[in-house]
Backbone bond lengths (Angstrom), bond angles and torsions (degrees), N, CA, C in turn:
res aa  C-N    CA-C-N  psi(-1)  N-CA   C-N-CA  omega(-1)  CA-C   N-CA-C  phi
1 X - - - 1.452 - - 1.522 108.91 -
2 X 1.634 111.81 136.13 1.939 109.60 179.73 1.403 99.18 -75.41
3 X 1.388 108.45 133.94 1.349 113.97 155.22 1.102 124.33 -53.21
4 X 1.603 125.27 148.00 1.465 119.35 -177.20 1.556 91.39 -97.51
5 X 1.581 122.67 151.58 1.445 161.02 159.42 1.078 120.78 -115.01
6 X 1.535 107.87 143.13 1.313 128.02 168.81 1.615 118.93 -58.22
7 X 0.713 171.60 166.63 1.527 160.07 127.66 1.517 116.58 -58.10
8 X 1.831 102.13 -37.04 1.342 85.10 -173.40 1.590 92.41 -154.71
9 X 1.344 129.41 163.24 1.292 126.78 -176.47 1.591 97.33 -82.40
10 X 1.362 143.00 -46.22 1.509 131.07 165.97 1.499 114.71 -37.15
11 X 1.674 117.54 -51.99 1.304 111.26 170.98 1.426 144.15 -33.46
12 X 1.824 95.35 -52.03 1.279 105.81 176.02 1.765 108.63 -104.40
13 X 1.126 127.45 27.34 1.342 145.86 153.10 1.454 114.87 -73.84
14 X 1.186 115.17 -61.78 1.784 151.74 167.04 1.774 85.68 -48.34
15 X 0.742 104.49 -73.30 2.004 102.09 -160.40 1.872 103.08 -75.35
16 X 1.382 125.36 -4.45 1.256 127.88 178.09 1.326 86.75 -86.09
17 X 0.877 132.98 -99.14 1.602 142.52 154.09 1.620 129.05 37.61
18 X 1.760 79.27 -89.96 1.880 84.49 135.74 1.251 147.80 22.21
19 X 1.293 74.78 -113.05 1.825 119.46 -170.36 1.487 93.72 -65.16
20 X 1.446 117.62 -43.13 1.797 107.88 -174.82 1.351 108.82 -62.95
21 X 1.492 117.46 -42.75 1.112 109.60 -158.56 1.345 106.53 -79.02
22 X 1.438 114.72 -35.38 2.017 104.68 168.04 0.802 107.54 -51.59
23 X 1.469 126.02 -57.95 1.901 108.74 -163.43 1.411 110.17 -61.10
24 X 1.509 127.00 -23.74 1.366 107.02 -162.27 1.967 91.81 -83.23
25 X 1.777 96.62 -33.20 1.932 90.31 173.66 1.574 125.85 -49.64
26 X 1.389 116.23 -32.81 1.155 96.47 156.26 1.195 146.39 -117.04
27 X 1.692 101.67 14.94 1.714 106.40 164.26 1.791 93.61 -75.01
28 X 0.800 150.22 -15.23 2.091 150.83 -153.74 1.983 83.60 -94.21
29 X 1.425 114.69 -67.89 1.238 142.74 -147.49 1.940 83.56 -66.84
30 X 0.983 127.46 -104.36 1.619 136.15 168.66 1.871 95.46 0.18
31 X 1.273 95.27 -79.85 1.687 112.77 177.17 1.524 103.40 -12.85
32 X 1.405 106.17 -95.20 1.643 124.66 178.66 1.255 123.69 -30.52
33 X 1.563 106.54 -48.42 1.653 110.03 -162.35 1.770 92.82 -90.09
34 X 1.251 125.07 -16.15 1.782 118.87 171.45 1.685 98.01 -90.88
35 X 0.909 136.96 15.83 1.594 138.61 -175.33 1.680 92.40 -110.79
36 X 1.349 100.20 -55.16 1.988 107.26 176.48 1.034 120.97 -69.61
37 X 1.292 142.85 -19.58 1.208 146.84 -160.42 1.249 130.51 83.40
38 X 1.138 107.31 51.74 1.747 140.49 -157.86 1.395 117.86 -123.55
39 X 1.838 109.09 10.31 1.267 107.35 -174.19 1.749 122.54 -66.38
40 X 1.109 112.27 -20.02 1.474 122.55 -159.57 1.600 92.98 -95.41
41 X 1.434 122.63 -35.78 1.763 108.36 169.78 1.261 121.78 -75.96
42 X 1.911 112.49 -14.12 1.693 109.74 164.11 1.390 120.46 -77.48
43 X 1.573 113.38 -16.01 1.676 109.17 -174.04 2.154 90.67 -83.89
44 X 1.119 130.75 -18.40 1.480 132.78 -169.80 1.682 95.01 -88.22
45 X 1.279 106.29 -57.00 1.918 109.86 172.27 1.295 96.03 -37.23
46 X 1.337 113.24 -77.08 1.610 104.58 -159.93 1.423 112.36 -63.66
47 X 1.313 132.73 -39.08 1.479 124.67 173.58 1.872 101.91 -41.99
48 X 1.450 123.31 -65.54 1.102 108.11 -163.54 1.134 107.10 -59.02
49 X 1.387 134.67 -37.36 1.395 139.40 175.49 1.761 103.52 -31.23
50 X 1.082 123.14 -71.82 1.242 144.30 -140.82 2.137 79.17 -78.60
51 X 1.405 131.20 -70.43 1.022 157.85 -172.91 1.587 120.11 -53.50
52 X 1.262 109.90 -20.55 1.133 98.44 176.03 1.686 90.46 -157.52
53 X 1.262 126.39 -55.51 1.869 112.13 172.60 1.472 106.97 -17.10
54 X 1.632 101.07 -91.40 1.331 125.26 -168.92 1.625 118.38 -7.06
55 X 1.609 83.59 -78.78 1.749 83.94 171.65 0.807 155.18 -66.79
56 X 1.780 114.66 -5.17 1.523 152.42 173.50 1.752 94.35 -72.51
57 X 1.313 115.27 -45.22 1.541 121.95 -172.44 1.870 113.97 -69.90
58 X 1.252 92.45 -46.37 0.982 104.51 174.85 1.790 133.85 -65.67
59 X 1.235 104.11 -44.47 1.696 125.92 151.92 1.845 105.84 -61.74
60 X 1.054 125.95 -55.14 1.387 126.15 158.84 2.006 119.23 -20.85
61 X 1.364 78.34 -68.24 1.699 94.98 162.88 1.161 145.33 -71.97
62 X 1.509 111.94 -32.04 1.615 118.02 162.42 1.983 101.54 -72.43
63 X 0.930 124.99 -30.17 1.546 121.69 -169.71 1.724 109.03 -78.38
64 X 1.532 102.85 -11.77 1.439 108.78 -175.26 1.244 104.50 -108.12
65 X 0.931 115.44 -36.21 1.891 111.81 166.73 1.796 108.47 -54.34
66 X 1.056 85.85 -49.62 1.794 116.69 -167.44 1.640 93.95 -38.74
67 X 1.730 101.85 -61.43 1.701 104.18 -157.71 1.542 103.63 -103.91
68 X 1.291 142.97 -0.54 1.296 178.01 149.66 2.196 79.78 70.48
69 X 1.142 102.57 51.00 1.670 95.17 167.08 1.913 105.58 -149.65
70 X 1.298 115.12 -167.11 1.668 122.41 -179.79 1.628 100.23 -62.52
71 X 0.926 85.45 152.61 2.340 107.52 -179.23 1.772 86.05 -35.36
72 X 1.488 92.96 -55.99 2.016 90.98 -152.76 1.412 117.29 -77.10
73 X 1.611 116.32 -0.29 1.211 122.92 178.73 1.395 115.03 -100.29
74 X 1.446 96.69 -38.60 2.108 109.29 166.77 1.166 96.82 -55.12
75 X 1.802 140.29 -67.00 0.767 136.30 172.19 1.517 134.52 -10.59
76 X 1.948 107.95 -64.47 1.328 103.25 -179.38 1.483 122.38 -74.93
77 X 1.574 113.60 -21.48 1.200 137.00 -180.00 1.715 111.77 -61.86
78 X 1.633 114.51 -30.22 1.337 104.58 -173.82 1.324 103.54 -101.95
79 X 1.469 117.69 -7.03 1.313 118.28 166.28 1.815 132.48 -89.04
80 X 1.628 93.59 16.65 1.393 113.26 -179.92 1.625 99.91 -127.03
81 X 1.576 120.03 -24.61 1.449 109.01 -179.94 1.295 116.24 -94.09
82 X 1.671 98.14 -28.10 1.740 110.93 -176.27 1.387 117.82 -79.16
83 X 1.274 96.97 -41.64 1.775 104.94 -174.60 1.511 92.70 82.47
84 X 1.698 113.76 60.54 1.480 123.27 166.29 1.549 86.00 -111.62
85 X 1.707 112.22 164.85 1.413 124.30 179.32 1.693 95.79 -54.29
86 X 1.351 112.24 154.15 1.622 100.41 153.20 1.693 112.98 -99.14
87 X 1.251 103.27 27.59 1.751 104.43 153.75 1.603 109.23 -66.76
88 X 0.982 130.29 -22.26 1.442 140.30 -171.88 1.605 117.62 -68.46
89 X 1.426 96.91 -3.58 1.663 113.79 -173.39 2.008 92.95 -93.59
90 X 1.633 101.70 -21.25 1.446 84.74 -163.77 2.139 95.56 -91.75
91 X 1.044 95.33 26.23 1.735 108.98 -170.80 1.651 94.35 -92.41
92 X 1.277 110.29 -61.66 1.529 149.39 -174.60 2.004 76.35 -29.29
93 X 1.631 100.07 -92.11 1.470 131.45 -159.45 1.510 84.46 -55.21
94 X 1.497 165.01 5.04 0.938 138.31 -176.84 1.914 88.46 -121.52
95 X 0.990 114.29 -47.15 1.442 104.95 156.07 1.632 139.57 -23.01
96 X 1.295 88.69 -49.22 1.762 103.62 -175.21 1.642 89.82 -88.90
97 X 1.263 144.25 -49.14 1.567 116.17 146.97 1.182 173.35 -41.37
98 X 1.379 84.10 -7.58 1.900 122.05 167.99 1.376 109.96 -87.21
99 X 1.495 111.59 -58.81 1.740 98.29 163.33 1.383 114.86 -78.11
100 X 1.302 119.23 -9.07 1.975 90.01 171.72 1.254 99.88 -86.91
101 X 1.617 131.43 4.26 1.645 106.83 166.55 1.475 94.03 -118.63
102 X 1.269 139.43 33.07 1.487 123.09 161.46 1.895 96.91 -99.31
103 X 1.406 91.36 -31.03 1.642 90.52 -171.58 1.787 125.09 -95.88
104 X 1.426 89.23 -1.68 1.728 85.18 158.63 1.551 109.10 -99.62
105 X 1.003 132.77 30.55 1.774 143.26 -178.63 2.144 83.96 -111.87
């Protein structure tokens, strides 16, 4: 089996990074709103978490292994090997707009 690699030490710098700062966003975020009286919108947070995140992440990840390139290039690629619509490219480009507006918040 190939080992998986980083591409680049910024890459996986960038994704160490990350990952700290979500987990600490929502151990802070959970924290606060059960300190305020916010317990009953963290047990609904985490349901959707679990309910609809998860599997978005997860499909995220099988499609990137899948096409080993960007959302919009896997995209056109599985819609030329699969014989999926290539409307699926405009999925790709709406993707890369969901995190550039989750992550300028």
């Amino acid at each position: 089996m190939q080992q998986r690699v980083w591409s680049s030490k910024l890459y996986f710098l960038a994704a160490a990074i990350g990952s700290a700062v979500g987990i600490s966003n929502i151990w802070k975020f959970t924290y606060v709103a059960g300190e305020n009286g916010g317990g009953a919108f963290i047990m609904v947070y985490v349901f959707a978490l679990m309910c609809i995140a998860l599997p978005a992440l997860i499909a995220e990840f099988t499609i990137g292994r899948r096409g080993k390139m960007g959302v919009v290039r896997t995209m056109d690629r599985l819609s030329e090997t699969e014989g999926i619509s290539p409307k699926w490219r405009y999925y790709g480009w709406l993707a890369i707009l969901a995190v550039f507006i989750a992550l300028s918040f």
